[in-house]
N, C-alpha and C positions, 0 to 999 in steps of 0.2 A: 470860490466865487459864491456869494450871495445869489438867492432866490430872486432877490428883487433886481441884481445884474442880469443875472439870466433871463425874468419875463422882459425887463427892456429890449436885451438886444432879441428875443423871441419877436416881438412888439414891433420893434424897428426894421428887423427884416419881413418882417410881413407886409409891412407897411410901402418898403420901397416895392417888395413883388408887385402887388399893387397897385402901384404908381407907374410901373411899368408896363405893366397887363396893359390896363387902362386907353392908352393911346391906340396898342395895335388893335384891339377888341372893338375900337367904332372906326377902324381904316377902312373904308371902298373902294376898290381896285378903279379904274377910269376906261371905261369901254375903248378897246382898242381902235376905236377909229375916230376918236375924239382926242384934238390938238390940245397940246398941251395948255397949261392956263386956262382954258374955258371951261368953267364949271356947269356949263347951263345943260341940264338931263331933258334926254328927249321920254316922250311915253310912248311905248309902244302897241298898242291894243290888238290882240291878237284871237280872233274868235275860234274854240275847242270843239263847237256842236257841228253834227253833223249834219248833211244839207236835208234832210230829213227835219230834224229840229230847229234851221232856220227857216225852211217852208212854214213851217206852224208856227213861229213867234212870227214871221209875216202875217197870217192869217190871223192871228189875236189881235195885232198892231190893225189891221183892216177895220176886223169888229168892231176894235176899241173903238175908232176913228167914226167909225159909219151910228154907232153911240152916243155919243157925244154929240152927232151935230141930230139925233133926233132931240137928246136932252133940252139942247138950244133951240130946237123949234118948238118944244112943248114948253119950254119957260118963257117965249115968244107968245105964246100964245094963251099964259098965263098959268099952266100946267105947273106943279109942284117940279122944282128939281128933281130927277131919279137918281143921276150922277154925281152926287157930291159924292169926292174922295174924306176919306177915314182922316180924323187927325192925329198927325206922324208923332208918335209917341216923343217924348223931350229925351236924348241920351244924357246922361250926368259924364261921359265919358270923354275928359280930357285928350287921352292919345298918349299918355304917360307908361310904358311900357313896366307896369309892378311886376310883373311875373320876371320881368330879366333881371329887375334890381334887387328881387328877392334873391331867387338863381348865384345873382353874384354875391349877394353877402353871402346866404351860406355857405358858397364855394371859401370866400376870405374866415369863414370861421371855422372849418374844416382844414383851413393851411394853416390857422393859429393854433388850433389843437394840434393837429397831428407835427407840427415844427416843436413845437414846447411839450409832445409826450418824447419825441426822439431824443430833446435835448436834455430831460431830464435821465432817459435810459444812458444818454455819455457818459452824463456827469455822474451813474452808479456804478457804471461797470469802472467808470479813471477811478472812482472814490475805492472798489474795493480791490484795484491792481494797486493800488498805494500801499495800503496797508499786508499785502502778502511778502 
């Protein structure tokens, strides 16, 4: 067998692994109490802080509030704004997850090498049981 038979089907079999991976690697299981056929995902908002830590974002939330409506009466009354919010930086960020499509090629070129280093150790150990 040629070198160039063997990177094909090296090639080829990678190729279908692949292909294969592929489907099950973005499957999502469907919450068990969700009927079948309906795709529609609920959000579930669940808060972690303790009531200690949501007393004080109450209390921020109050200031903020009790701020802003003095900001309004001093821009009422001709007063320079105090309140302007910072302008929200521009993200350039798609939402395109690189770090996974990286992840996965490396993975697909780590099974291309290590497939075509095994396949070429067969083909040395068949090549020198031949000749004994």
């Amino acid at each position: 067998m040629s070198s160039r038979s063997t990177l094909a089907r090296t090639l080829a079999g990678a190729l279908a692994i692949g292909a294969l991976a592929a489907p099950a690697a973005l499957a999502r299981p469907a919450a068990p109490d969700t009927p079948a056929g309906n795709v529609k995902q609920a959000r579930i908002v669940q808060s972690l802080r303790t009531p200690d830590a949501q007393d004080a974002a109450a209390q921020v939330a109050q200031h903020k509030a009790s701020a802003q409506a003095q900001a309004r009466l001093y821009a009422a009354q001709g007063a320079p704004d105090l309140m302007q919010q910072p302008a929200q930086p521009v993200s350039a960020d798609d939402g395109t997850p690189w770090m996974a499509i990286a992840a996965g090629f490396a993975a697909l070129l780590i099974l291309v090498g290590s497939v075509t280093l095994a396949g070429r150790a067969f083909m040395r150990t068949r090549r020198t049981g031949a000749t004994v």
